[in-house]
GUTI-907425 format. One record per residue (C-alpha): residue number from 1; y, x, z. Coordinates in steps of 0.2 Angstrom, whole numbers. Example, Ala and Ser with C-alpha at 12.3 -4.5 7.8 and 13.67 -1.06 7.14 Angstrom:
2
<pt i="1" Y="-22" X="62" Z="39"/>
<pt i="2" Y="-5" X="68" Z="36"/>
// end
This chain:
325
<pt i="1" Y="-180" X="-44" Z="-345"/>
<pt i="2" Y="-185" X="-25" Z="-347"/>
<pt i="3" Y="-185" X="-24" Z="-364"/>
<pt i="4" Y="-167" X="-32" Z="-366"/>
<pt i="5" Y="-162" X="-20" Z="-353"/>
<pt i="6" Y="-168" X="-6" Z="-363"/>
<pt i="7" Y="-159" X="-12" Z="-380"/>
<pt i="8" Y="-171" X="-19" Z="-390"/>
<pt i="9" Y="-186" X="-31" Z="-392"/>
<pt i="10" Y="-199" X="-19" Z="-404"/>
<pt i="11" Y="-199" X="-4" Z="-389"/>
<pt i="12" Y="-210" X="11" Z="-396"/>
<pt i="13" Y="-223" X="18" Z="-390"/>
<pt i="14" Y="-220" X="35" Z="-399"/>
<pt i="15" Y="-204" X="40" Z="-391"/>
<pt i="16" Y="-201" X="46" Z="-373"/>
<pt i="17" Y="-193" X="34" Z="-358"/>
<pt i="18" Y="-173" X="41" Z="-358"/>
<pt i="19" Y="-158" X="43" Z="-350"/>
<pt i="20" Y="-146" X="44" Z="-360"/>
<pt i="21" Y="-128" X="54" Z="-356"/>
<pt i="22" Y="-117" X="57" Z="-370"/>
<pt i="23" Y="-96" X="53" Z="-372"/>
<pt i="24" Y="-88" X="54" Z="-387"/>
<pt i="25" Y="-88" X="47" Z="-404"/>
<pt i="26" Y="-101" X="62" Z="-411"/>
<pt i="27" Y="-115" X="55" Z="-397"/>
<pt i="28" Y="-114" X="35" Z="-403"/>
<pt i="29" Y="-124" X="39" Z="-419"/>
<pt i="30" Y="-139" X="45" Z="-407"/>
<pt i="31" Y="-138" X="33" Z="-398"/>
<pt i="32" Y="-137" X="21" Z="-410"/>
<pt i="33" Y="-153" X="29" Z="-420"/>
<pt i="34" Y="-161" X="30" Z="-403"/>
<pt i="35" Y="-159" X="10" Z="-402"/>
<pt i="36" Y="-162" X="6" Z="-418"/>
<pt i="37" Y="-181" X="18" Z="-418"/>
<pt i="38" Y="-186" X="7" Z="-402"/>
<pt i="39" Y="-184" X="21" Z="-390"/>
<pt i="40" Y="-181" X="14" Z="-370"/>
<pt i="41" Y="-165" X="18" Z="-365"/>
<pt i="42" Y="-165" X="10" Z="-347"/>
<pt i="43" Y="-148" X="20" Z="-343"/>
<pt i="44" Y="-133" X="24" Z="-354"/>
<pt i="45" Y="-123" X="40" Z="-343"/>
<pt i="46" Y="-105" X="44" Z="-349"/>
<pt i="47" Y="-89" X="50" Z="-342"/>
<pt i="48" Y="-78" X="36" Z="-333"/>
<pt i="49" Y="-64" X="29" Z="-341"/>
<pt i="50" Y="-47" X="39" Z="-343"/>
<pt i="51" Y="-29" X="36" Z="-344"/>
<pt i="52" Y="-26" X="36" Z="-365"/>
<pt i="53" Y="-9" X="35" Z="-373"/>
<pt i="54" Y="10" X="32" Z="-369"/>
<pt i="55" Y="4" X="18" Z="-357"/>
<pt i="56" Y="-9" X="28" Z="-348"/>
<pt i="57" Y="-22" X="14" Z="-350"/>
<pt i="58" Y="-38" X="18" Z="-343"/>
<pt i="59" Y="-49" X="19" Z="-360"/>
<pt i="60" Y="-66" X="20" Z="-361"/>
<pt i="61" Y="-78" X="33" Z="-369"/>
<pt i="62" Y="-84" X="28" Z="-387"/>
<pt i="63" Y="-102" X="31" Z="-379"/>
<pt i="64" Y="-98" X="16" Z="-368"/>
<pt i="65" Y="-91" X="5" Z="-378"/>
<pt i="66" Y="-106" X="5" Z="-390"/>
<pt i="67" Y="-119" X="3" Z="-374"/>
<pt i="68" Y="-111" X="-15" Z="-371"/>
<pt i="69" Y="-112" X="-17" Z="-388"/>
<pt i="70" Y="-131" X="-14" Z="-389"/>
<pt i="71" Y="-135" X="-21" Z="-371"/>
<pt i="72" Y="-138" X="-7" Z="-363"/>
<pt i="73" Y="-132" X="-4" Z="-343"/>
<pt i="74" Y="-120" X="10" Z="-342"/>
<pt i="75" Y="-115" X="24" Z="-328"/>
<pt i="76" Y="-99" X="34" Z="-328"/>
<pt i="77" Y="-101" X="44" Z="-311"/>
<pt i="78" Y="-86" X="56" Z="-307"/>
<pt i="79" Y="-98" X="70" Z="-304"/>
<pt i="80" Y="-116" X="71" Z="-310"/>
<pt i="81" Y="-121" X="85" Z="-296"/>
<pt i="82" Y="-118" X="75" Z="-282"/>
<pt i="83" Y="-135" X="72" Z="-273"/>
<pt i="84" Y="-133" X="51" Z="-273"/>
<pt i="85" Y="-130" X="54" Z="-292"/>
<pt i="86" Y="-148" X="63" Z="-295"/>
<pt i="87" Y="-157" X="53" Z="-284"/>
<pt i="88" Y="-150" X="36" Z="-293"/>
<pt i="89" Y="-154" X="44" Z="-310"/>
<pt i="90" Y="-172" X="49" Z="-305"/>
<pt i="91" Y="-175" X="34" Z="-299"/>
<pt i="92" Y="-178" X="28" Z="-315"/>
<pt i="93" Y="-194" X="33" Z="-319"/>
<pt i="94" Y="-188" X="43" Z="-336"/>
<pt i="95" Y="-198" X="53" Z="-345"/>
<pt i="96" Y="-183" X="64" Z="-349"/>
<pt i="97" Y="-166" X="65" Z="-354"/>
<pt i="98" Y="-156" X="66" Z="-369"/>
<pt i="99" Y="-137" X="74" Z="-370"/>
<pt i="100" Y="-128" X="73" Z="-383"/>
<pt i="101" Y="-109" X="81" Z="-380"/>
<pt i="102" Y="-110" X="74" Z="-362"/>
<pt i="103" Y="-96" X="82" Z="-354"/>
<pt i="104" Y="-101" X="90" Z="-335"/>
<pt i="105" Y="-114" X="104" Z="-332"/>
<pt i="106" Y="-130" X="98" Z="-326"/>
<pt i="107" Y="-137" X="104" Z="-308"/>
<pt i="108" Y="-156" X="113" Z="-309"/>
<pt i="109" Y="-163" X="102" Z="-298"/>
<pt i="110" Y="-159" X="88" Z="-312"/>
<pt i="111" Y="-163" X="97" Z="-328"/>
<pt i="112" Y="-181" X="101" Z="-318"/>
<pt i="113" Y="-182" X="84" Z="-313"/>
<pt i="114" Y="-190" X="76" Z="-329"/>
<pt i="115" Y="-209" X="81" Z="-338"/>
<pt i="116" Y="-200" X="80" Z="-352"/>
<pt i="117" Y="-183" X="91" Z="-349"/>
<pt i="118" Y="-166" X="88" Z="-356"/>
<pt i="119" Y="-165" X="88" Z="-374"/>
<pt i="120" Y="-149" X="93" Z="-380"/>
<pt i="121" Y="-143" X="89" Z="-399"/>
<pt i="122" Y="-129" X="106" Z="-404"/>
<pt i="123" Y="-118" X="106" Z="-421"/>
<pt i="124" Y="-124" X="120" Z="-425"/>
<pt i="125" Y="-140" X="134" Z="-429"/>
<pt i="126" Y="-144" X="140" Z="-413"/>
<pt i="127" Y="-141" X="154" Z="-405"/>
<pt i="128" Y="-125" X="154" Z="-420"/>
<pt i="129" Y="-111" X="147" Z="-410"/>
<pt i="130" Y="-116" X="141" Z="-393"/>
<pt i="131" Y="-101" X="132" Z="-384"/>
<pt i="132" Y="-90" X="119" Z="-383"/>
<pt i="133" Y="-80" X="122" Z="-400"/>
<pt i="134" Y="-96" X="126" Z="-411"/>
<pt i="135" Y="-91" X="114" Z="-427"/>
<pt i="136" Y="-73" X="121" Z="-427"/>
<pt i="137" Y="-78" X="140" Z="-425"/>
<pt i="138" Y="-91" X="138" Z="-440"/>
<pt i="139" Y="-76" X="133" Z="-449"/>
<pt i="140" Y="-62" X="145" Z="-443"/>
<pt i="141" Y="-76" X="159" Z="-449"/>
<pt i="142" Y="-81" X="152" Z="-468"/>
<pt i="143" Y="-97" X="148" Z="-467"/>
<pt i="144" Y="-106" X="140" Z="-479"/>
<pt i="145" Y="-122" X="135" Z="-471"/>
<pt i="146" Y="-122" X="125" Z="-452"/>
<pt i="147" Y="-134" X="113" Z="-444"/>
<pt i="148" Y="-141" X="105" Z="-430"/>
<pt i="149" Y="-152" X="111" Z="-416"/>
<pt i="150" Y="-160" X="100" Z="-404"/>
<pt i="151" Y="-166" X="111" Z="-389"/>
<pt i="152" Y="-172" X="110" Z="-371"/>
<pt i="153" Y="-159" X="114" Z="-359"/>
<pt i="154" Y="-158" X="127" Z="-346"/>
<pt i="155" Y="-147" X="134" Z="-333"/>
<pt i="156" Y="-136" X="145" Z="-347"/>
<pt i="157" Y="-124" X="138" Z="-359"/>
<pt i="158" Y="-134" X="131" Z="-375"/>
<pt i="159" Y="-146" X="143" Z="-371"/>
<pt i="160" Y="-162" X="135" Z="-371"/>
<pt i="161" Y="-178" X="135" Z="-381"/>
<pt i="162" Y="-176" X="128" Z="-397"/>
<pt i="163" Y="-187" X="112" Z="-404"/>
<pt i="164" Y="-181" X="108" Z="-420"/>
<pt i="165" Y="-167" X="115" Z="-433"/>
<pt i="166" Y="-161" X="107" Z="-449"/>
<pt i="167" Y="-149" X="116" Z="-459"/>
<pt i="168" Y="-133" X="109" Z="-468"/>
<pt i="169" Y="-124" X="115" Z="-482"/>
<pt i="170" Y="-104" X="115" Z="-480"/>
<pt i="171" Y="-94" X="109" Z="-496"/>
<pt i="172" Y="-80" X="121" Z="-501"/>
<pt i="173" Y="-66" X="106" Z="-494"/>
<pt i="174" Y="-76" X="101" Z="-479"/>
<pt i="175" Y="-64" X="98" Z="-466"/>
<pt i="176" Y="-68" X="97" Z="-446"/>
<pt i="177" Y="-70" X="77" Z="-449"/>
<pt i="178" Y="-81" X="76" Z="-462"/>
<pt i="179" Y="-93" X="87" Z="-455"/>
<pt i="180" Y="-93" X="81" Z="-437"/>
<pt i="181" Y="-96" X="65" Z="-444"/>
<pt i="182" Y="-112" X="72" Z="-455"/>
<pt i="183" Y="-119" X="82" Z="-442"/>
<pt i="184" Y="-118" X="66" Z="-432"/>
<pt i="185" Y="-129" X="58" Z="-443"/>
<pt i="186" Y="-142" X="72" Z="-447"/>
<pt i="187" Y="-144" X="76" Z="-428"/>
<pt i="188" Y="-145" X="58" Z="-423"/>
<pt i="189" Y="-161" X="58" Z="-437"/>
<pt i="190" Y="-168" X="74" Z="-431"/>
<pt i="191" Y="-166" X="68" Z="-412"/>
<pt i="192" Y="-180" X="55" Z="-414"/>
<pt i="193" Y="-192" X="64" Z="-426"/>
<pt i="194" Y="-192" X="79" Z="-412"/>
<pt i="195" Y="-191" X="66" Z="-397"/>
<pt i="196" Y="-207" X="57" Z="-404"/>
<pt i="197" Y="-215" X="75" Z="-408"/>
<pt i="198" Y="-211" X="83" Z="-393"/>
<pt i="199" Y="-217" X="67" Z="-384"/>
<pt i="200" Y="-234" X="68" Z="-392"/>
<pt i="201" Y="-236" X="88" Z="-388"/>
<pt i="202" Y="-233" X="94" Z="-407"/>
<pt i="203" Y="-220" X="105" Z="-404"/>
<pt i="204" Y="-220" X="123" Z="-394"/>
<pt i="205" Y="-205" X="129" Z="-391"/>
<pt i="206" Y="-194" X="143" Z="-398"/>
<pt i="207" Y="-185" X="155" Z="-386"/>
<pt i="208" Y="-168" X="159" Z="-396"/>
<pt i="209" Y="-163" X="177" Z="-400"/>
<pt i="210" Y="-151" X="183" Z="-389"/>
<pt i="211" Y="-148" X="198" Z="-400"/>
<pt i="212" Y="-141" X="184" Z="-414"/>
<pt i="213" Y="-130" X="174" Z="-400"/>
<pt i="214" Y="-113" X="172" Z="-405"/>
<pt i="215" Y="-100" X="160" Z="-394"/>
<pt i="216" Y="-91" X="146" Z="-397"/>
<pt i="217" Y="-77" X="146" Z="-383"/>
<pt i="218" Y="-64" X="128" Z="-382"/>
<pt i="219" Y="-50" X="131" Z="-394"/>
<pt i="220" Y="-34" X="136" Z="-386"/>
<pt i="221" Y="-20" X="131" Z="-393"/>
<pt i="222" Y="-10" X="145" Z="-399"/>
<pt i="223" Y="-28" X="147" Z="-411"/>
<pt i="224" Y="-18" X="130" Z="-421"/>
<pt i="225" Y="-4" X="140" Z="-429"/>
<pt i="226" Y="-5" X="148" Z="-445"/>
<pt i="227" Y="0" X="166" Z="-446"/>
<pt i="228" Y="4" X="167" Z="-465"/>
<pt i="229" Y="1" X="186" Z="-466"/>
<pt i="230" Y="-18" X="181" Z="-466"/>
<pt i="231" Y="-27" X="181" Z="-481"/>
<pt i="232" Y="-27" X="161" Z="-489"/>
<pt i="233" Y="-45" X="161" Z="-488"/>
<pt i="234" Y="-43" X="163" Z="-469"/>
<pt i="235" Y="-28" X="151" Z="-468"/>
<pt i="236" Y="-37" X="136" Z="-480"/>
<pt i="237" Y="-52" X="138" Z="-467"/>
<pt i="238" Y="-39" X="137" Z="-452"/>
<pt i="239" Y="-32" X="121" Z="-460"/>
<pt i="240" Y="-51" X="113" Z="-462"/>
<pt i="241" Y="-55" X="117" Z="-444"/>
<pt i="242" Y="-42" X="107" Z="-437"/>
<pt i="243" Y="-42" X="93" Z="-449"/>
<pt i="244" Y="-39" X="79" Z="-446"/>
<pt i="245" Y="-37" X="83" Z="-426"/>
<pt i="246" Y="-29" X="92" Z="-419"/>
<pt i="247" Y="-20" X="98" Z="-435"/>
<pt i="248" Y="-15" X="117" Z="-441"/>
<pt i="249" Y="2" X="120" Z="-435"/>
<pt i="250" Y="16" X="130" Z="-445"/>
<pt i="251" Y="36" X="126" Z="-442"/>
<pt i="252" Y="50" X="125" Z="-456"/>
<pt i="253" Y="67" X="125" Z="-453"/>
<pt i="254" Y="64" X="126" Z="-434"/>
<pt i="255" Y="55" X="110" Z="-435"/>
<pt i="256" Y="36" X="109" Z="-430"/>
<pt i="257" Y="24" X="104" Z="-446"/>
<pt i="258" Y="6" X="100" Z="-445"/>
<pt i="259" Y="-6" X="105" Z="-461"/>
<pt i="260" Y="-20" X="95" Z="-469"/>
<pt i="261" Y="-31" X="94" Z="-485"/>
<pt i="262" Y="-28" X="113" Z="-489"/>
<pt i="263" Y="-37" X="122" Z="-505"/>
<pt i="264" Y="-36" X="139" Z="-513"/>
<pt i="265" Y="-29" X="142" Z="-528"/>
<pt i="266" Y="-37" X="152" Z="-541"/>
<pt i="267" Y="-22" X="164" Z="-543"/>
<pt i="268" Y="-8" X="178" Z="-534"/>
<pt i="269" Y="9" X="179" Z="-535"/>
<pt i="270" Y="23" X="190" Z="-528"/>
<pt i="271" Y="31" X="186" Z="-514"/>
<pt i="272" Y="33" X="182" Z="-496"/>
<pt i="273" Y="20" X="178" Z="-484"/>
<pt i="274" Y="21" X="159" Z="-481"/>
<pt i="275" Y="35" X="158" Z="-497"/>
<pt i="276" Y="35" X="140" Z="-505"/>
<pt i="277" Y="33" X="141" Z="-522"/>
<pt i="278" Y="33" X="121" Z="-527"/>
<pt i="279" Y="23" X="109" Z="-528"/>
<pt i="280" Y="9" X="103" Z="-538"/>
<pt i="281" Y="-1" X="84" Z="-540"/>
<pt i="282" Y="-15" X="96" Z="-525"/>
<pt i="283" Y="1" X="98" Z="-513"/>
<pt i="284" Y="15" X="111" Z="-508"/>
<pt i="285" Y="9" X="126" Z="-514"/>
<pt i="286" Y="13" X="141" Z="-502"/>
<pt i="287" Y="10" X="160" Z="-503"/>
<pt i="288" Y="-3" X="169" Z="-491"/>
<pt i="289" Y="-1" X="187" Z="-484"/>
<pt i="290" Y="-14" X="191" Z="-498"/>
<pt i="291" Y="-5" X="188" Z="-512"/>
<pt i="292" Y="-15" X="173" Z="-516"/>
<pt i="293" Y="-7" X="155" Z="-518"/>
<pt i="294" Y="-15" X="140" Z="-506"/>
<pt i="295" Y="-11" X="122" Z="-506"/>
<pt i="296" Y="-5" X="111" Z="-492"/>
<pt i="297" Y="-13" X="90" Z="-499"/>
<pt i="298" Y="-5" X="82" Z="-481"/>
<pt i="299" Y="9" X="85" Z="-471"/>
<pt i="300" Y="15" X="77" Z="-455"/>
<pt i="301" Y="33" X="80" Z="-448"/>
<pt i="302" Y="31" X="82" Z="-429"/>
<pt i="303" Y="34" X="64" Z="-421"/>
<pt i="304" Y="28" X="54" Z="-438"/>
<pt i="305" Y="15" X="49" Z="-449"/>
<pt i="306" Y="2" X="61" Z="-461"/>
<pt i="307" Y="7" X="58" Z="-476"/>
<pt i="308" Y="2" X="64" Z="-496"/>
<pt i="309" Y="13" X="78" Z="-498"/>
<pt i="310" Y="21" X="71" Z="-513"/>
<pt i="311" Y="26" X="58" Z="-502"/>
<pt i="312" Y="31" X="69" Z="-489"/>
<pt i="313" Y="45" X="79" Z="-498"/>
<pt i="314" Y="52" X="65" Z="-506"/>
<pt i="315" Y="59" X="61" Z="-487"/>
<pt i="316" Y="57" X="80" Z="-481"/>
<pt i="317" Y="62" X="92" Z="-495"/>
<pt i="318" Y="53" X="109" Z="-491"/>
<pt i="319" Y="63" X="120" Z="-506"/>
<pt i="320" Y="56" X="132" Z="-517"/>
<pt i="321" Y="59" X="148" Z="-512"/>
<pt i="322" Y="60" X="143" Z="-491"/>
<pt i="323" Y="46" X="150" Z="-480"/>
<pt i="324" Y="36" X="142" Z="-467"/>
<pt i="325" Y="34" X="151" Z="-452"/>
// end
């Protein structure tokens, strides 16, 4: 019965007893690798269900979903530093606990609580980009190289020792999707080649630099408009950060557009910051405060559907010579 509990019937002896407390989509695919290696998971911790949509349906988190999925019990306290809460989690047995985008700060008296620690997988290359918004901030600054850290946590934000890195190129159109989702997928691999490491006492661990720290504070919302003076470069890279969600915001005509699929174009024109200057089989093509031409591949008209923006201005004409604002 254990071993169905636990979410699989080949448990391995290499990998640590865990706790698991991740919520949305970017946790399921270390969970699922976890699963999948033979790792115990006697406990699947995630954030209760939440009123979603025009119906304010309670919904549960993608981490939850998939723990029925694979058979695994789930808990969605409201608050994770009440002392009922840490005495039930303890009670386990575990050898430590994994987090992977989890939601609530963890009390000392948890994160102590384990031989092992909390590991903690982060989109990004520690101390680059500690915070809640590291995958959108690597973008917004055009970076070409990111990763994954998987580090022991401590009473800071993303501050702890460091146990493994692994370093990912970023393509040229990445957008926040696409990388979130291959991140996903290189940390969830990473997780269990460190976990079964750090489990055998093959790793030491690396105290970051705190000289080399740089934050990675939530994104507020006034950070989604595009100011069209900026140089395309910087507008392209404002695009890919908030693509496909929450979307890049610029209006037209006083109404309110959303931006996707942007690219540079390898050429300047005169003009006015923001000035349409048609459209090509890429997109609208739009002037930035550089001179330099960018394109615009998706639209979405405030209320409606994304949509190619050939498509788009067929049913929305955006002139030549008209300037978003």
């Amino acid at each position: 019965m254990e071993k169905e509990i636990e979410g699989g019937t080949g448990l391995n002896p290499s990998l640590p007893r865990l706790l698991f407390l991740g919520t949305p989509d970017f946790a399921c695919p270390y969970l699922e690798k976890l699963v999948e290696a033979g790792a115990p998971v006697p406990l699947v911790v995630t954030q209760p269900d939440r009123p979603r949509g025009r119906g304010k349906i309670p919904t549960p988190p993608p981490v939850k979903v998939l723990a029925e999925t694979l058979g695994l019990k789930v808990y969605q306290p409201e608050k994770i530093r009440s002392p009922e809460v840490v005495a039930y989690l303890t009670s386990f047995g575990a050898d430590c606990l994994v987090l992977v985008a989890y939601g609530q700060l963890l009390p000392k008296r948890l994160l102590d609580a384990f031989p092992l620690g909390a590991v903690n997988a982060h989109p990004s290359l520690l101390p680059r980009h500690r915070g809640a918004a590291p995958i959108q901030r690597t973008l917004l600054a055009g970076e070409t190289v990111t990763g994954v850290s998987i580090m022991l946590m401590d009473a800071g934000m993303d501050t702890g020792p460091v146990l493994a890195r692994k370093k990912v190129p970023i393509g040229d159109t990445e957008t926040f999707g696409s990388l979130h989702d291959r991140l996903a997928q290189v940390g969830a691999e990473l997780l269990v080649e460190t976990l079964a490491a750090w489990h055998a006492k093959k790793i030491q661990p690396e105290p970051q630099d705190n000289r080399l720290a740089t934050a990675a504070p939530p994104i507020h919302k006034d950070e989604l408009i595009i100011a069209w003076q900026d140089p395309a470069s910087a507008i392209v890279n404002r695009i890919r950060a908030f693509d496909p969600w929450p979307g890049a915001v610029t209006r037209h005509a006083g109404k309110r557009l959303k931006c996707f699929s942007a690219g540079l174009l390898p050429w300047k024109s005169e003009g006015r910051a923001g000035e349409v200057l048609g459209a090509t089989e890429a997109g609208l093509v739009v002037l930035a405060g550089d001179g330099q031409a960018l394109t615009i591949g998706d639209l979405q008209l405030e209320g409606k559907r994304v949509l190619e923006a050939g498509a788009f201005l067929r049913g929305y004409p955006i002139p030549r010579g008209s300037r978003l604002e």
